[in-house]
KOLZA-993773 format. One record per atom (N, C-alpha, C): x, y, z. Coordinates in steps of 0.05 Angstrom, whole numbers, plus 5000, padded with zeros to 4 digits. Example, Ala and Ser with C-alpha at 12.3 -4.5 7.8 and 13.67 -1.06 7.14 Angstrom:
REM KOLZA-993773
526448865156
524649105156
526449345156
525749555142
527349795143
525850015157
REM end
This chain:
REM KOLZA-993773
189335317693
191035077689
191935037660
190235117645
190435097613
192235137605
192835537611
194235727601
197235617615
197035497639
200635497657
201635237642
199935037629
200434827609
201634907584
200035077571
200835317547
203735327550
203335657573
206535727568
209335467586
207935267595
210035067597
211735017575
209434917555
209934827531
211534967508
211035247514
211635417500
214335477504
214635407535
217435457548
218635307536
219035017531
220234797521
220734857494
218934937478
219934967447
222035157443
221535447459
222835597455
225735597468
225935467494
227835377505
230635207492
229135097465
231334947450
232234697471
230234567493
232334377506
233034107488
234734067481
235933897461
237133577472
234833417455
235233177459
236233037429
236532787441
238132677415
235732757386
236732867369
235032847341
234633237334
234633297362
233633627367
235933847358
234733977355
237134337339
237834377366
240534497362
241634657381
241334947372
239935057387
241135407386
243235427388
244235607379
246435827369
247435987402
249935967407
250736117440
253536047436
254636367451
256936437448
257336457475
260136337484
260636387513
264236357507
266436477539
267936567538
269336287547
273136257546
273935927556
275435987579
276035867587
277435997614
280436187605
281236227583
283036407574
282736747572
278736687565
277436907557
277336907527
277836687522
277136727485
274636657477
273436807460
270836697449
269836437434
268536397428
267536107421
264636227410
264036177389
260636117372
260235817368
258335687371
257735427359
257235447326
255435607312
254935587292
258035697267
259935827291
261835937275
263135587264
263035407282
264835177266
262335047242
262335177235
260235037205
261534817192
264434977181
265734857173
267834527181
265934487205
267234197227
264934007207
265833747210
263833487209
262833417229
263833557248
262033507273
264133577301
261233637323
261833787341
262533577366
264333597374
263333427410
263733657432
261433677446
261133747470
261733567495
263833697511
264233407536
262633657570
261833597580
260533757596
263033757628
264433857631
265333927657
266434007681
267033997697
265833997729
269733997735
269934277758
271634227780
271533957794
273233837802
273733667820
272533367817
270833357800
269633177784
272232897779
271432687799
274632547777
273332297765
270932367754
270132257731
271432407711
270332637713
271032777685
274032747682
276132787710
278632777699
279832597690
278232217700
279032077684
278532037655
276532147638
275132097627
276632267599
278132527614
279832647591
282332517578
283732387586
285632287564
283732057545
281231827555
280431907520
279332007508
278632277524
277632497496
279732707480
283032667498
284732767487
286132507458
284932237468
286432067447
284532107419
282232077439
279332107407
280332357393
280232607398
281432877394
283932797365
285432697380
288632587363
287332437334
285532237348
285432097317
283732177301
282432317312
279132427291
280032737281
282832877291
283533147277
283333197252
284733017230
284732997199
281632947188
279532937205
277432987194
274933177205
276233347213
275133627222
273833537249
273633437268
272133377277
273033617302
271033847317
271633987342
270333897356
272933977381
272133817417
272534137430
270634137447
270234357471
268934247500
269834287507
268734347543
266034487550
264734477563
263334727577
263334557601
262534837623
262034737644
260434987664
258234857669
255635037676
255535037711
257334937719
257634847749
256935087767
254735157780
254835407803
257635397819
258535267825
260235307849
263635387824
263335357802
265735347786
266535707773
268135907779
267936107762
270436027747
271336307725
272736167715
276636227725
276336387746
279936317756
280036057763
277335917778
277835607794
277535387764
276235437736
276735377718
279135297711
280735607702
282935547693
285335507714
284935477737
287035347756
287634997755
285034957745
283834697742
285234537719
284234717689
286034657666
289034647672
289934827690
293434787686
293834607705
292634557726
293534287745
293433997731
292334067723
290733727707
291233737682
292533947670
293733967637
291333907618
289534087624
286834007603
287134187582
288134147557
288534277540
286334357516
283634257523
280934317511
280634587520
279334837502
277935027515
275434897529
275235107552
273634997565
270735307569
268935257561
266735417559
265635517583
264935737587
264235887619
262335907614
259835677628
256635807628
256135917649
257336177656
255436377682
253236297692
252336367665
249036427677
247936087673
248835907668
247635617670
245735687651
244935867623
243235797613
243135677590
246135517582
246735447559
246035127565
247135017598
246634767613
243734677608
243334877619
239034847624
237734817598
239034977571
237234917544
238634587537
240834647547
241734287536
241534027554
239234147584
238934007598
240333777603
243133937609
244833767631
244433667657
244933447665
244933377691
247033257705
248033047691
250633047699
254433097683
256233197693
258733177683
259532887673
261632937647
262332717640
261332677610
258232807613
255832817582
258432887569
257432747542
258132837511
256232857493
256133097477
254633187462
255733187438
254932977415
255633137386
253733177369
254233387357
253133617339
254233537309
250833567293
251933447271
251233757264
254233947248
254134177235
252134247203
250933907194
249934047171
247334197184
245434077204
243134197214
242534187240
245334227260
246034287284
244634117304
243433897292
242233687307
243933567338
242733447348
244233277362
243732937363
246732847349
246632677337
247332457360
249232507384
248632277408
249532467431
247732287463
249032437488
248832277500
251832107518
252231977527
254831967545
255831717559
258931737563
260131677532
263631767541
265231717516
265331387513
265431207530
265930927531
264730807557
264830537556
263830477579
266130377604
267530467596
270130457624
269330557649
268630797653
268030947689
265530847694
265930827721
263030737735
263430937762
261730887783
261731107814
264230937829
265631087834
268030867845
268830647839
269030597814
270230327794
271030467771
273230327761
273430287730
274730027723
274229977704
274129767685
278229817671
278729607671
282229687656
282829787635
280429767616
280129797590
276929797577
276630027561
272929937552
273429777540
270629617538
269129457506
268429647497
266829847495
264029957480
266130287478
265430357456
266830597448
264430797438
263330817451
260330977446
261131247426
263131397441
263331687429
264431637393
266131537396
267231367371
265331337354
263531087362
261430967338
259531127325
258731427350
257431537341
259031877319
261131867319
263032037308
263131887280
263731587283
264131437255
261431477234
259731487250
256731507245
255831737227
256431927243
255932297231
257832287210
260432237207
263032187188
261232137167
260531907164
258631737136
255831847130
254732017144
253132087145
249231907148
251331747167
249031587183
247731597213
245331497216
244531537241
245831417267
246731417291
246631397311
246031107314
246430877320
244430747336
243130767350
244530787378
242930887401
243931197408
242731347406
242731627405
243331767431
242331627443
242331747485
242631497496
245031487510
246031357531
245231477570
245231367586
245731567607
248431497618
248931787633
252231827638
252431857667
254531687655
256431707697
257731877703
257632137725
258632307732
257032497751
258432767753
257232847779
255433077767
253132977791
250733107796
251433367786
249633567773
250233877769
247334097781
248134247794
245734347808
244634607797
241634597778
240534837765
238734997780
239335067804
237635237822
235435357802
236135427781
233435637777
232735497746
233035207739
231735077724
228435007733
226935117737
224135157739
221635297726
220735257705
220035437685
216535517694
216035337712
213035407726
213135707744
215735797756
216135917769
216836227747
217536227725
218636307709
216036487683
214136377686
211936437683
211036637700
212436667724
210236837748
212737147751
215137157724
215837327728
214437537719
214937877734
212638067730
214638167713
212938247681
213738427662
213338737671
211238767688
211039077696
212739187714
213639007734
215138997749
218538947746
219238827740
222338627731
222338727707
221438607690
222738607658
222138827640
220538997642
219939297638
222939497633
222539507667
224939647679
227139707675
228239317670
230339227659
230439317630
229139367612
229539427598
229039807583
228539867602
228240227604
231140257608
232540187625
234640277632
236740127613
237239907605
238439877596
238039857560
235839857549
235039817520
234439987509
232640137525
230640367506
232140577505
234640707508
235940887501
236940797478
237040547463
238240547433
235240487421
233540327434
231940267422
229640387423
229340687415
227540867418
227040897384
224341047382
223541247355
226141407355
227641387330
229841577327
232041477327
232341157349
235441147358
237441047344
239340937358
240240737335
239140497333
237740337349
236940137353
234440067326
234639877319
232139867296
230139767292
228739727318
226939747327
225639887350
223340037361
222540197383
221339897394
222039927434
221539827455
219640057463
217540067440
215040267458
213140117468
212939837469
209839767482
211239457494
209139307507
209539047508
209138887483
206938977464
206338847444
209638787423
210738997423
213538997406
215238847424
215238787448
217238647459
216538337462
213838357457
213438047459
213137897426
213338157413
214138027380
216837957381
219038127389
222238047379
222537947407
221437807427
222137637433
224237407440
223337217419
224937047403
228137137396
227937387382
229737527373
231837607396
230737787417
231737827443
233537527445
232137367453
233937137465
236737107454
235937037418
237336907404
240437107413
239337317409
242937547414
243137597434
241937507455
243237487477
244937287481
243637087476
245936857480
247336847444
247536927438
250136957418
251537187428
252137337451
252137567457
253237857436
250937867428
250438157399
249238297420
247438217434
247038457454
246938447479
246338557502
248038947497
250938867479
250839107465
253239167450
255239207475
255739137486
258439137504
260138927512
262138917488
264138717484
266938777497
266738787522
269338767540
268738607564
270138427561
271838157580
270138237603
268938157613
267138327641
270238237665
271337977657
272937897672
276338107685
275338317663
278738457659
277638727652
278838857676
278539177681
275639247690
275739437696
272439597711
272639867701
270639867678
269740057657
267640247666
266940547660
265540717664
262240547639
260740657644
259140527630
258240407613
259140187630
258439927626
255939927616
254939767587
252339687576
251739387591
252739257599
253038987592
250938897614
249538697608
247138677630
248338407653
248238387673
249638277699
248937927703
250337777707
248837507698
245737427704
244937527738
242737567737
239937737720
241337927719
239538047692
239237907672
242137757660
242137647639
239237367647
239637207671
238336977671
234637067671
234437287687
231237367685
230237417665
231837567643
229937607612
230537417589
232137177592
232136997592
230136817583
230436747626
227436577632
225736607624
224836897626
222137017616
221436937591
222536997572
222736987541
222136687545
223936517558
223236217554
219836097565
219736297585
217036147586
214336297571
215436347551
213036417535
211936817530
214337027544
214637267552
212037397565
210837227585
208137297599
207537577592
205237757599
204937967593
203538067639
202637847646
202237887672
200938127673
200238237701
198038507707
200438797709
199339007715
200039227716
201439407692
201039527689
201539807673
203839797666
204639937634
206639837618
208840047622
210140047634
212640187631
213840287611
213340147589
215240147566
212740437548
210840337552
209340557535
210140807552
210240867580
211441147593
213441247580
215041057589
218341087569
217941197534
216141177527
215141177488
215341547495
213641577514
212241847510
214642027517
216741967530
218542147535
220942277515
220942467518
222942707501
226142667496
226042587480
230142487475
231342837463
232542917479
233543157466
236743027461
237543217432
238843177415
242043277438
242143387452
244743427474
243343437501
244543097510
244543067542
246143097554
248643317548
249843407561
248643657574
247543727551
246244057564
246944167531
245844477530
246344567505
249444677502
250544567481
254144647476
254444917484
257544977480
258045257487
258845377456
260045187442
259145147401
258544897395
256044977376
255444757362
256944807333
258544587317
260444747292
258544547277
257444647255
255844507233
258344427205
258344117217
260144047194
258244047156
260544197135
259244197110
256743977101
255544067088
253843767086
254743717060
254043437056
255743227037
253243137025
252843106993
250842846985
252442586980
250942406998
251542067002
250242006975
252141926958
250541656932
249141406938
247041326931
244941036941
247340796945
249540856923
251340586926
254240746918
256340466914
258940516911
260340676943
263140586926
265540686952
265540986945
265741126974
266441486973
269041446998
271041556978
273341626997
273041767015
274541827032
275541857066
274142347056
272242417066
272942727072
274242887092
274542987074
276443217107
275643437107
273143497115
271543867115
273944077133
273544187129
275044507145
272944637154
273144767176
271144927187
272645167208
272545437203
273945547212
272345577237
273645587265
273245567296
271745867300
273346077285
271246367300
271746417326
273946187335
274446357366
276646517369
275846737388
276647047381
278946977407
279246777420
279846787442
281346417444
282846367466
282846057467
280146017489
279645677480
278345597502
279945257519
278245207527
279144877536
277244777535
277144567522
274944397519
273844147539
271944127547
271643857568
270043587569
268243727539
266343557540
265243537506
265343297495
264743397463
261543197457
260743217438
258543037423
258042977397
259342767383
258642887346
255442777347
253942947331
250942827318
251342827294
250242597291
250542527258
247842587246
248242717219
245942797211
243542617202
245842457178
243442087174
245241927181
245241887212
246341547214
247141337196
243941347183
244341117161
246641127141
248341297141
250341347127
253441467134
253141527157
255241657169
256041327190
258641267179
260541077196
261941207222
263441407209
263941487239
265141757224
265641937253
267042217247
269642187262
271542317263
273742357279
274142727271
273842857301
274343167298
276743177308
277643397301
279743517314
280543857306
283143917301
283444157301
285444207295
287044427280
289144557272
289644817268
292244967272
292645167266
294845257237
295045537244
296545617215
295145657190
296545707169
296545707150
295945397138
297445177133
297044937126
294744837147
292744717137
290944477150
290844307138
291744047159
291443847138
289843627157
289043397140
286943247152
288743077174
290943107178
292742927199
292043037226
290443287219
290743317247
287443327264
286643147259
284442977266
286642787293
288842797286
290042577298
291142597319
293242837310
294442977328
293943167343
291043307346
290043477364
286943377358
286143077370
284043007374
282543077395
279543197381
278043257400
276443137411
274142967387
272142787391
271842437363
270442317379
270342117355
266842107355
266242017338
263641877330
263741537316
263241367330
261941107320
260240947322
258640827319
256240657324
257440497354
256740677377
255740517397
258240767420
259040977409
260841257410
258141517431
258341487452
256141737465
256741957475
256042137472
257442407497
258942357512
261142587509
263542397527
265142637542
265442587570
266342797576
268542647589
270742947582
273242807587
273142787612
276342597621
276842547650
275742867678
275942737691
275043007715
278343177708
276943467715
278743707714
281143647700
280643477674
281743487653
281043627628
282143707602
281443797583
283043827559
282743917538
284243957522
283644287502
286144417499
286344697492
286244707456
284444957456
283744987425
284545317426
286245357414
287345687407
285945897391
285446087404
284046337381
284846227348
282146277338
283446277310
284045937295
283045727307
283945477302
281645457285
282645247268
280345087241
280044807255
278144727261
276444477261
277644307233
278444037226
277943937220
277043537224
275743567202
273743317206
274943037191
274642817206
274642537178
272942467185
270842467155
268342337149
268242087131
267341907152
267941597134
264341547128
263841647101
260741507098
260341277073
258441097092
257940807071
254240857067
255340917038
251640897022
249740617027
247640657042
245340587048
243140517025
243840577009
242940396982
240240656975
240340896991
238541146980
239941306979
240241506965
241041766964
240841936979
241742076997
241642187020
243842477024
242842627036
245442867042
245242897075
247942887077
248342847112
249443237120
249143227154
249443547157
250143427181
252343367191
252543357216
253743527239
253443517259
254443677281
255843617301
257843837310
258543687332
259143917356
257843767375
257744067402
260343997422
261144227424
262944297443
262844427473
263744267494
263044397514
265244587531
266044797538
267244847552
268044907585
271544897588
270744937620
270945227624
269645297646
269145527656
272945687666
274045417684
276945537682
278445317675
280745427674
283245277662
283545007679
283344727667
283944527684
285444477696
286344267714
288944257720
290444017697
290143867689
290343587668
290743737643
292743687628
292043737596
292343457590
290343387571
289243137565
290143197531
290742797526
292842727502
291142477494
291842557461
289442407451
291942237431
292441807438
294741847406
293241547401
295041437386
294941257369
297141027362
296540707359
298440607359
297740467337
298040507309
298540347284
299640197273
299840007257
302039817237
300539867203
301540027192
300540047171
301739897150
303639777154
304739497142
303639257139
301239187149
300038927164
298738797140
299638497138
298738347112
297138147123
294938097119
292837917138
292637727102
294437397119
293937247099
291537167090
290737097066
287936957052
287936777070
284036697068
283536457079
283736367117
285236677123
286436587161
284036607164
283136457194
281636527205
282036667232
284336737246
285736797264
288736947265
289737107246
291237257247
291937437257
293337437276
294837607307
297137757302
297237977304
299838277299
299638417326
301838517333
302138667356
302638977341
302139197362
304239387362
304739577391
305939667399
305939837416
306640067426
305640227444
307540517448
308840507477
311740587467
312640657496
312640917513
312440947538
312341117546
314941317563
316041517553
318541617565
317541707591
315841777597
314741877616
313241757646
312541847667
310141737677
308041877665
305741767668
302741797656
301041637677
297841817670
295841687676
294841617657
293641357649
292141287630
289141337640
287541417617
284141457620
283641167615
282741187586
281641017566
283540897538
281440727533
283040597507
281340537478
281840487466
279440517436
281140277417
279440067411
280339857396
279539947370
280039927348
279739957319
280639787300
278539647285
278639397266
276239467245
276439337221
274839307200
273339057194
272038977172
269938767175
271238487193
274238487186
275038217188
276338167229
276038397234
276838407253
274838167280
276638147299
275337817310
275437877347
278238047354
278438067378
280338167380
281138387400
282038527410
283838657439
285338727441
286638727469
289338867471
289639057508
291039237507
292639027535
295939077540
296538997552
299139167556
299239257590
301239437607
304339227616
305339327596
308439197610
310239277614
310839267645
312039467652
315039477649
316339687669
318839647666
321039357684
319139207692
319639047709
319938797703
318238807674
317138527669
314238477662
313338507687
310638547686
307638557670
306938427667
304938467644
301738417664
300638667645
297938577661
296138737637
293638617634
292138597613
289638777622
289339067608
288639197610
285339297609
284939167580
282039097565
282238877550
280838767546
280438467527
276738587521
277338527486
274938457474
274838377457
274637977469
274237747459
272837707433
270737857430
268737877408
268138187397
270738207384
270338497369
268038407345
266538747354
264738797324
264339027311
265139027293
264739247265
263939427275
260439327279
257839487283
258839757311
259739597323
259239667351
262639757363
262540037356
265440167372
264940357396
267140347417
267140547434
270240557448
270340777467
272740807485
271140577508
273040587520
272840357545
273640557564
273240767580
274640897601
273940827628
277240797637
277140657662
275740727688
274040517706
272440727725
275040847747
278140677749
280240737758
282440917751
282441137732
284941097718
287540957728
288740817703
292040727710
294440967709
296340847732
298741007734
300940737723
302140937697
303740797685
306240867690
308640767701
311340927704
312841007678
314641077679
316641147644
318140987640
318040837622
318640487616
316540357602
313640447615
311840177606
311240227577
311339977564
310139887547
306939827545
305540027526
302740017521
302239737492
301539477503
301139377476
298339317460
297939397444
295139297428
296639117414
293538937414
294138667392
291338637379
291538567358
289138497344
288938167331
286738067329
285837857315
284637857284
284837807261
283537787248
282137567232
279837627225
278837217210
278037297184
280237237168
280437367135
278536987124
277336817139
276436597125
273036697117
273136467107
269836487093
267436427114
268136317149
267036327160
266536697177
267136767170
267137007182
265137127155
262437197169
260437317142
260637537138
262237777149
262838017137
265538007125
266237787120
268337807097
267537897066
269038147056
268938137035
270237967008
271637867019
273737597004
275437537016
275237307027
277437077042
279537087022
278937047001
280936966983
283037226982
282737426992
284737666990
287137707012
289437737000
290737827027
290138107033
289438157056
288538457064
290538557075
291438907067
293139117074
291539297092
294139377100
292039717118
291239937087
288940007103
287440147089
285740327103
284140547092
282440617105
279740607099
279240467075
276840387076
275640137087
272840037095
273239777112
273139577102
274039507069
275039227071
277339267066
278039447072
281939327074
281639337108
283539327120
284239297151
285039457168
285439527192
287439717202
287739527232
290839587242
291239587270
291839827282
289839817297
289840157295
288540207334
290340237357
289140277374
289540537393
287340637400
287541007409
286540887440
288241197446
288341137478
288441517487
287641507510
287741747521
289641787553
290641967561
292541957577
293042257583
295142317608
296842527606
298842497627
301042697629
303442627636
303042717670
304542567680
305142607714
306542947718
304542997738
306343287743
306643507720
304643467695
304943707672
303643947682
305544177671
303044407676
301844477651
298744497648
297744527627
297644747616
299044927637
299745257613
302145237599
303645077595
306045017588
305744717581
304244557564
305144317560
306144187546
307544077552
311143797542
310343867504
312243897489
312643837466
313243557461
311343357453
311743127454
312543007427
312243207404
311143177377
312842937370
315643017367
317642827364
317742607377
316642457408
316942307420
315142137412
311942257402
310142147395
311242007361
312342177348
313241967321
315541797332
315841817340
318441637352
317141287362
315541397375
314241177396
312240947366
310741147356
309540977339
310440847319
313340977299
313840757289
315640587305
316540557325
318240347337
316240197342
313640287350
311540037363
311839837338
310939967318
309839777295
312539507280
314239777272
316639687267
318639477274
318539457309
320939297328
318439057330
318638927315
317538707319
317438457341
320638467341
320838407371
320638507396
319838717395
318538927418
320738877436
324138937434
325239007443
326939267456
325639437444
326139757435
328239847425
329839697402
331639647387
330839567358
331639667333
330239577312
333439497289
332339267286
334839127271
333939147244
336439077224
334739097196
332938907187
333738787192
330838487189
329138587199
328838717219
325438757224
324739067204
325339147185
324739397167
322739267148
322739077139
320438977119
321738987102
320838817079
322338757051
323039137037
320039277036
321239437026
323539687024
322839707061
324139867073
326839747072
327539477070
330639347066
331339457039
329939497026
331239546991
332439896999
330140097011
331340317004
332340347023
333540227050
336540267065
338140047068
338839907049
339839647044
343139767041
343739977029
346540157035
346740327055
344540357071
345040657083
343340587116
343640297121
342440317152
344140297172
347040267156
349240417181
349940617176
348940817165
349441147168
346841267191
344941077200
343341167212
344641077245
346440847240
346540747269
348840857283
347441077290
349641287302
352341237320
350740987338
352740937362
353640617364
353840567329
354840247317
354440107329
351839997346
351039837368
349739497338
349439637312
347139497295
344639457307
344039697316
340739747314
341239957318
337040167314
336740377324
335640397339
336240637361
334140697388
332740887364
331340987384
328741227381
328941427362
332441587378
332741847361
334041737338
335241527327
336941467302
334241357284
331741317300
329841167280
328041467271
329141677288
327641967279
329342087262
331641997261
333442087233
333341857210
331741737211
332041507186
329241657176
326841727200
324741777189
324642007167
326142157183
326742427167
328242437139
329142227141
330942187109
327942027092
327141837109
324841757081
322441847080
322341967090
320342217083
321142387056
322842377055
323642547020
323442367011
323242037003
322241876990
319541846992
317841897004
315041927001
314341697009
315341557027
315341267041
312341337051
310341027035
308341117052
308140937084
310240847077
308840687118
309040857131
311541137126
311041377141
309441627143
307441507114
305741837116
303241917142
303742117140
302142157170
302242107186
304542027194
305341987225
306842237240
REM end
């Protein structure tokens, strides 16, 4: 009886359930748009209001125009308003069907898993919660006024509860009455029971769950930086576990669960999400039977789980300095093949992690090699959260007798001195595929990310002359980067949103490949868009105060999105010369700002207006005043002898 008192108690502390005076934990959840939301990210607010809810609720819907009037008058003093709504019966299409019927123009917060409800022990819709941002307290929870009752209202309040206590936090005074109780509808926490929660089996359930999904990063060796070898280590980070789960840092798998169906998926399922959770909340029992996790310790991680390469090419080794910036390398490595092959399956290993950002291989022939063609005959990538990857089925890509490997090695010093040797294995197919598989890129190397934004949005896109199958897609951003997204528009009109990742991070890159591939017709428009938060709330900012350019180191920026594909009906012993269509496509993406597929001189950029400010109707072949494709491949070709860099390397 003692001990189920214990971890009750224990449940409660760690649970964060937050009453008036109490901290709120830190939790990140999606709005019915799919945009992200952090609580701790509004630091910079005087204060928070939480309004809690509910489909169909017409409490709550009376109750929003005055939290849209409070909203109006309390703006000029920072004050943020959000939604959540933890409702079982609510997902979020019946969410946002909800917002546009009833014009609720608050984001409105998606608690899946009800475990954001349960720590803030909600009960009914209608609650308001404000959050005082200097020490995330909760400063009142109540109705906004005393106008609604259960089938009554009043014509007008007396009592302005949400108000007095807003005026309150403003001056930085207490609350009077801190907790009110609120009128509205019941909310149902099926699995708010923490006696029950206690009796989950770690040997059984939470073990498991985490063999399969953790201990492949979180092994001796991995990336993960800590080993999940015993219970004793899992019931230390604990605490830790929770906190990034519900900030969702982990699993590292930041794509929209709502948009597209991805090949392996990290992302743990809401139920998963709610059992290790619970557990954690009630104290992370340790319960009977034999530890899983120590089995899992003893087992053998070999360095290729593909199988052993058919070459392994040992990229040069490099000594990493303890500190300071090292520009971009580009090793050469001559291939040695006597013969062509086709490639199907690649792996980079990095020699010290701790210092290697990422690799990008590829390959070239001839006499000239130059590091561009990492780009243009990409083979493999390497980045923190980047695994063995084998291309699409009976797809591949061709490497010719006699080709040079080359590499871009982006390494950031780890504060020791170090020399890296990395590798990268190649797998081959036995015969010729049927797919020749295309590796490109959709850039704006123009892109000025104002000081101070916290939200700065650029498009670019590629068009497609062709039909295609699309594989996969690969988002690419630097510290400031915030969120991410690819969107198919077709020739029809049509738009449909491909990948969304709401909460881009630095740390954590990968392809997204589809478990469907898409069939794109010749017309569609491929668009990436990026977000960036150049403010001082964003803590991997290197200076808010800077306007950031493309660059390739990571505090400057890039919009930069790779995608994989290949054409309808190609034969891969013969395949399409695209070279030209591919420069064509990229700078119009970046360029046509109005993503009309027409480029006027206003959209050239200040500088590009100075050096064809006489000469952009010698390019417009067919006096329409704009260029298509091929007149923007004869403009390219002329500033290229000016050494234009928005065009180098493309």
């Amino acid at each position: 009886m003692a001990r189920t008192v214990m971890m009750i108690s224990m449940a409660l502390a760690l649970g964060g359930w937050a009453q008036a005076g109490e901290r709120v934990d830190n939790f990140v959840l999606l709005d019915q748009h799919g945009q992200s939301h952090e609580l701790y990210y509004l630091s910079d607010a005087r204060a928070v209001v939480l309004m809690v809810q509910g489909n169909g609720c017409n409490i709550v819907r009376n109750a929003l125009p005055a939290l849209e009037e409070i909203r109006s008058d309390y703006a000029a003093q920072r004050v943020e308003f959000l939604l959540i709504n933890s409702n079982l019966q609510d997902d979020r299409a019946t969410i946002l069907a909800e917002s546009e019927t009833f014009g609720i123009e608050f984001p409105i917060l998606v608690d899946e898993a009800q475990l954001i409800g349960e720590s803030l022990e909600f009960v009914r819709t209608a609650e308001v919660i404000v959050i005082d941002p200097n020490d995330w307290t909760v400063a009142y929870r109540g109705p906004i006024n005393d106008r609604l009752g259960y089938e009554t209202q009043k014509p007008k309040a007396k009592e302005h509860y949400l108000r007095d206590a807003l005026d309150a936090v403003l001056h930085g005074e207490q609350v009077a009455i801190a907790k009110r109780d609120t009128v509205g509808c019941l909310i149902n926490f099926p699995e708010r029971k923490p006696r029950e929660h206690a009796s989950i089996s770690y040997a059984e359930t939470i073990a498991p769950l985490l063999v399969e999904n953790c201990v492949p990063c979180h092994r001796e060796g991995g990336i993960g930086p800590w080993a999940m070898t015993s219970y004793t280590m899992v019931h230390g980070f604990a605490p830790m576990m929770r906190e990034v789960i519900r900030t969702q840092r982990m699993p590292p798998w930041h794509a929209d669960p709502h948009i597209g169906d991805f090949k392996d998926d990290r992302g743990l399922s809401v139920a998963q999400t709610q059992t290790l959770v619970h557990w954690i909340e009630a104290g992370a029992p340790r319960g009977d039977g034999r530890d899983p996790l120590e089995d899992a310790a003893k087992r053998k991680w070999i360095d290729w789980p593909l199988g052993e390469p058919d070459l392994i090419v040992e990229i040069p080794a490099f000594d990493v300095p303890a500190t300071g910036v090292i520009d971009y390398q580009y090793p050469v490595v001559a291939s040695g093949l006597k013969e062509g092959v086709w490639v199907q399956a690649t792996q980079v290993l990095p020699g010290d992690r701790s210092v290697v950002h990422h690799v990008i291989a590829g390959f070239d022939t001839g006499d000239r090699i130059r590091g561009s063609a990492v780009f243009r005959n990409h083979l493999a990538t390497f980045a923190p959260g980047v695994e063995p990857h084998r291309y699409p089925e009976d797809s591949g890509i061709y490497v010719p007798a006699g080709a040079h490997f080359v590499f871009q090695m982006h390494y950031t010093p780890s504060g020791k001195a170090t020399t890296d040797a990395s590798r990268v294995g190649l797998y081959f197919a036995h015969e010729p595929p049927t797919h020749f598989l295309r590796h490109r890129a959709m850039i704006d190397p123009t892109i000025r990310i104002p000081a101070h934004s916290k939200a700065h949005t650029d498009s670019v896109y590629y068009l497609f002359r062709r039909d295609v199958v699309l594989y996969g897609l690969f988002p690419h951003a630097h510290y400031r980067g915030r969120a991410s997204s690819f969107t198919a528009v077709y020739p029809d009109g049509r738009e449909v949103r491909l990948l969304s990742v709401p909460r881009y991070d630095f740390n954590w890159q990968r392809f997204y490949d589809f478990t469907e591939p898409k069939v794109l017709p010749a017309g569609t428009r491929l668009v990436h868009t990026t977000t960036w938060d150049n403010s001082a709330q964003n803590p991997a900012n290197p200076d808010p105060a800077r306007e950031v350019p493309w660059g390739l180191q990571s505090f400057d920026e890039m919009l930069y999105g790779a995608f994989t594909f290949r054409y309808v009906g190609e034969d891969p012993s013969a395949p399409i010369d695209d070279r030209r269509i591919a420069v064509v496509a990229q700078m119009m993406g970046y360029l046509d700002t109005d993503q009309d597929g027409k480029l006027v001189f206003a959209e050239l950029g200040p500088r590009l207006r100075r050096l064809l400010a006489v000469r952009f109707d010698e390019f417009d072949l067919n006096g329409d005043g704009a260029l298509d494709g091929m007149e923007v491949l004869g403009m390219r070709r002329t500033l290229m002898r000016f050494g234009g860099p928005e065009f180098g390397g493309l």
